[in-house]
C-alpha positions in Angstrom: -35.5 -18.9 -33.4 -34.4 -17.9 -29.4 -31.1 -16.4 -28.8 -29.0 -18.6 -27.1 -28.3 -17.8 -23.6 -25.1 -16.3 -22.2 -24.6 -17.6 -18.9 -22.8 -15.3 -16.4 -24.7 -15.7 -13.0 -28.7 -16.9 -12.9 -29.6 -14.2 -11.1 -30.7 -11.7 -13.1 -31.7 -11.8 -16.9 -32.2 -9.5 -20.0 -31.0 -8.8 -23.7 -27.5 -7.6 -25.4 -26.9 -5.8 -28.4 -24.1 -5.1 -30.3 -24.1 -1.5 -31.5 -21.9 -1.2 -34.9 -21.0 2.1 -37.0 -21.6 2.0 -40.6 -19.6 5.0 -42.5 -20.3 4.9 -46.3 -18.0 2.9 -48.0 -16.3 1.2 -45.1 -17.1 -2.1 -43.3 -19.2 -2.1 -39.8 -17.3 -1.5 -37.1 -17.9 -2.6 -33.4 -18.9 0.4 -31.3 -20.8 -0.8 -28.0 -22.9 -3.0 -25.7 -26.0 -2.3 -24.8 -27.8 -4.5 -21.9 -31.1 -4.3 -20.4 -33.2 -6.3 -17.5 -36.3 -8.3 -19.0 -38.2 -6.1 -17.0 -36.5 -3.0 -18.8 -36.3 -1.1 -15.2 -31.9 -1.7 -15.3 -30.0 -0.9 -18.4 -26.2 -0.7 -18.6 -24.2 -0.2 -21.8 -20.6 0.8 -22.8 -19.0 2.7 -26.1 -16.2 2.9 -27.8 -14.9 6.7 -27.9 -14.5 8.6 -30.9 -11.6 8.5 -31.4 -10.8 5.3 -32.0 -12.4 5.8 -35.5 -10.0 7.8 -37.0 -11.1 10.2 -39.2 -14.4 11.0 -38.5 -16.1 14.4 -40.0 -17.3 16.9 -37.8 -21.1 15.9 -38.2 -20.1 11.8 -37.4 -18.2 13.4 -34.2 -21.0 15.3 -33.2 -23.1 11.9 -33.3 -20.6 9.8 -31.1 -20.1 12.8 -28.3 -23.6 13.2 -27.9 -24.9 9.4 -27.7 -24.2 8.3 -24.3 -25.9 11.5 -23.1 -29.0 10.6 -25.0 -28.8 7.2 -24.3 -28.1 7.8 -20.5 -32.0 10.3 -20.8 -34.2 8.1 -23.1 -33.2 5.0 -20.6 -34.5 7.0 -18.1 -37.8 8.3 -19.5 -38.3 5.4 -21.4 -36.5 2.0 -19.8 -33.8 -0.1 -20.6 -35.8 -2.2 -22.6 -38.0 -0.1 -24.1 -35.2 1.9 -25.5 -33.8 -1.2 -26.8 -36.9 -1.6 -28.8 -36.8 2.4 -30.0 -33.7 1.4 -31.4 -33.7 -1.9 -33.3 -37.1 -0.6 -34.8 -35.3 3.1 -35.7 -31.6 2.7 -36.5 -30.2 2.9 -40.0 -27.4 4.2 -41.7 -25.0 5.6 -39.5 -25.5 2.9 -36.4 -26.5 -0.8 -37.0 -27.9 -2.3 -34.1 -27.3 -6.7 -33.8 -30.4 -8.7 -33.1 -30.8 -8.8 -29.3 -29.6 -11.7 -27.1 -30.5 -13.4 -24.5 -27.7 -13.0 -21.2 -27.8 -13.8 -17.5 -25.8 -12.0 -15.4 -25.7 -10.6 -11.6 -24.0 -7.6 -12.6 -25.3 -5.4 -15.4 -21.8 -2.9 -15.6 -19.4 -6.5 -15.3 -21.6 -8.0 -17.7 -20.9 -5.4 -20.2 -17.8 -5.2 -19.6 -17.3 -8.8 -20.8 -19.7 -8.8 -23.6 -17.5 -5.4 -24.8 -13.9 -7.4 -24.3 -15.8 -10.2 -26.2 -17.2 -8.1 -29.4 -15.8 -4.8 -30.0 -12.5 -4.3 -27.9 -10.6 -7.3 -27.8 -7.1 -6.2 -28.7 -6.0 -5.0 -25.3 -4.1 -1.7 -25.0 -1.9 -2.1 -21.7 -2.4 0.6 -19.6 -5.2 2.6 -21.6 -8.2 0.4 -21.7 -6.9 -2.4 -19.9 -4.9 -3.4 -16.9 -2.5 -6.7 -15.6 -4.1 -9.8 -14.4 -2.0 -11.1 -11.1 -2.0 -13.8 -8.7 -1.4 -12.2 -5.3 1.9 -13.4 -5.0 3.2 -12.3 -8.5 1.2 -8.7 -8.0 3.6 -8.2 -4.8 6.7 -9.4 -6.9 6.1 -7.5 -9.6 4.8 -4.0 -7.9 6.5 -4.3 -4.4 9.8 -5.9 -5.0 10.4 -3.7 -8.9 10.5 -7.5 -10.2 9.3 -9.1 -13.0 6.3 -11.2 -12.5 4.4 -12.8 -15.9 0.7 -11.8 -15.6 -2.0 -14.0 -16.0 -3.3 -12.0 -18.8 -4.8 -8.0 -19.8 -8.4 -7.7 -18.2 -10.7 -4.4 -19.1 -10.5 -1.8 -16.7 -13.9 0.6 -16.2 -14.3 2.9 -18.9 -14.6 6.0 -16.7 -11.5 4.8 -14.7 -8.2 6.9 -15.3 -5.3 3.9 -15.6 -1.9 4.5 -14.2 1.1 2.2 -14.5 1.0 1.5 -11.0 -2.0 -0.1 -11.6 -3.3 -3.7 -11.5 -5.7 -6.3 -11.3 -5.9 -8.9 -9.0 -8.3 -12.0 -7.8 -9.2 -11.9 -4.0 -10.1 -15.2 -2.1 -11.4 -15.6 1.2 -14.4 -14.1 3.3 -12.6 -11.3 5.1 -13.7 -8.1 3.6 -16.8 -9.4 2.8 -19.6 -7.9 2.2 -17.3 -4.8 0.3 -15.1 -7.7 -1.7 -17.0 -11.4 -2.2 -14.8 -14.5 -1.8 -12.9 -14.4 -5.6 -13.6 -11.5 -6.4 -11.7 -10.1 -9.3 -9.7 -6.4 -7.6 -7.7 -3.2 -8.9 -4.9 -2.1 -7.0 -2.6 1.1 -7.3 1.1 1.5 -6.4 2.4 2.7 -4.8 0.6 3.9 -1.7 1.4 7.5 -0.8 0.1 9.4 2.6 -1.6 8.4 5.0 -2.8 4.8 5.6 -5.1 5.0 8.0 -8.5 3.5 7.3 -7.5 2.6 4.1 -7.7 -1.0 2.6 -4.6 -2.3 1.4 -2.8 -5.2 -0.4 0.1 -6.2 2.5 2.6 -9.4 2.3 3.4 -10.8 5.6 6.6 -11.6 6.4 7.6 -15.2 7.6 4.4 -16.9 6.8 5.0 -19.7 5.2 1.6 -20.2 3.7 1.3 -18.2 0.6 -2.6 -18.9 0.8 -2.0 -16.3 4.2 1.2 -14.9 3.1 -0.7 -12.0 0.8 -3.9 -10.1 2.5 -6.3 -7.5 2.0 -7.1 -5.8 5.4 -7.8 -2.0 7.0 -4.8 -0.4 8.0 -5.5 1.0 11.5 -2.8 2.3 13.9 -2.7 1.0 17.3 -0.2 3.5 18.7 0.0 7.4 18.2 -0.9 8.9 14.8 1.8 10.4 13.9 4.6 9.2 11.5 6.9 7.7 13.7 4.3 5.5 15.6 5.1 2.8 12.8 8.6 2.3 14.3 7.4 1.9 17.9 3.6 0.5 18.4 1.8 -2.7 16.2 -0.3 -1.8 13.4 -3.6 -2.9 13.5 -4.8 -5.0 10.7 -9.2 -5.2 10.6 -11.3 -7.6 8.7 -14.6 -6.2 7.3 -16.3 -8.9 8.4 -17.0 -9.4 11.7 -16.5 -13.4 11.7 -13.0 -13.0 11.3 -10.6 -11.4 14.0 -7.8 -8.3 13.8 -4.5 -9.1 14.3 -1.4 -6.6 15.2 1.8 -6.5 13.5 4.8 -4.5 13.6 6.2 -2.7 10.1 8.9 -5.0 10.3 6.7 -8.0 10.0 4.3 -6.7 7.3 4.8 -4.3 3.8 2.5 -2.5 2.0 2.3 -3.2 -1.4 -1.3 -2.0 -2.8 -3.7 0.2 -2.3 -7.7 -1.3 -3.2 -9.0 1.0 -5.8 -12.8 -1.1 -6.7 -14.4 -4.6 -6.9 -14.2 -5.0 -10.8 -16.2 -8.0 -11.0 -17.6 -9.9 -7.7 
């Protein structure tokens, strides 16, 4: 019987698997996502760490530090999709491996991501695995103001991404900073911003703008004046778009404040 398909975006499409880890006596437990293209030439996957089962012996540690490394070298020689194959017809014991899936998706690492929220780590720890969920205008309450704002929800942060307090996530609309951030895309921003500004991309509010849908922005910071420290007192900051469509604009720092430095796209 086919897998049923998991529909993320048309544009590309493969197989899932859900890895599991077996220990004698004790009930499967979820350990990672493994994805590959059809054509087995992209492969993307994502595991638990061992630590978050317990008390392992040293010989089951061994195992779990080493995987992604192997995984990470047989993809390589062998394909995503061949490896996929190596290890539905090979695992036993220690690892389970699900029966594969059928997904589409436009991107393999966002894809996983989901699939891993989904099946293996769905209780979120706040600030360790997973990060706030803000509207714009509750993400500059809530991390410029030292408000309270409710967030939408917890949202898994990159696995290889170290998490701070300061840190958020945040849904971008408009075509501005296209083609680095696609029209609702889903963001992570840090506060606060320390050192220099310049040609960095920030979150800023603008004051006096009575449309909220233009109120909260992500531009370049760009100094129109001097570069030194006090040139923010005396000459307009320049503002930039990435794309060219859309025009610059100058404002002074009493008109604008920063609340967020971008960090990464987390999903487009």
């Amino acid at each position: 019987m086919p897998a049923a398909v998991i529909s993320i975006d048309s544009r590309r499409r493969g197989f899932w698997s859900l890895l599991e880890v077996a220990r004698p006596g004790r009930k499967p437990a979820p350990y990672g996502i493994l994805l590959t293209d059809e054509d087995g030439r992209g492969w993307a996957w994502r595991l638990r760490p061992p630590g978050c089962f317990g008390d392992l012996d040293e010989g089951e540690r061994d195992i779990l530090e080493a995987l992604p490394a192997d995984f990470e070298m047989k993809a390589r020689e062998m394909g995503g999709l061949a490896l996929l194959a190596s290890l539905e017809d090979s695992l036993s014991g220690f690892f389970r491996i699900s029966d594969r899936e059928s997904i589409a998706f436009s991107n393999a690492d966002a894809a996983v991501d989901r699939l891993f929220g989904q099946y293996v780590d769905a209780e979120p720890r706040k600030f360790i695995t997973h990060l706030p969920l803000y509207g714009l205008r509750a993400a500059a309450t809530r991390f410029g103001e030292g408000m309270d704002a409710e967030e939408e929800g917890w949202i898994l942060a990159p696995q290889n991404l170290r998490l701070t307090h300061g840190m958020f996530a945040a849904h971008v609309v408009g075509r501005s900073m296209e083609p680095r951030i696609r029209d609702g895309s889903v963001c992570i921003f840090r506060s606060p911003v320390t050192g220099s500004r310049a040609g960095r991309l920030l979150l800023i509010e603008k004051f006096g703008e009575t449309d909220f849908a233009a109120r909260y922005t992500v531009k370049r910071y760009a100094r129109s004046g001097p570069r030194d420290e006090s040139a923010d007192r005396e000459h307009p900051i320049r503002l930039e778009p990435l794309n060219p469509e859309f025009e610059a604009f100058d404002l002074t720092s009493d008109q604008f404040r920063v609340v967020a430095e971008f960090v990464q796209v987390l999903y487009p």
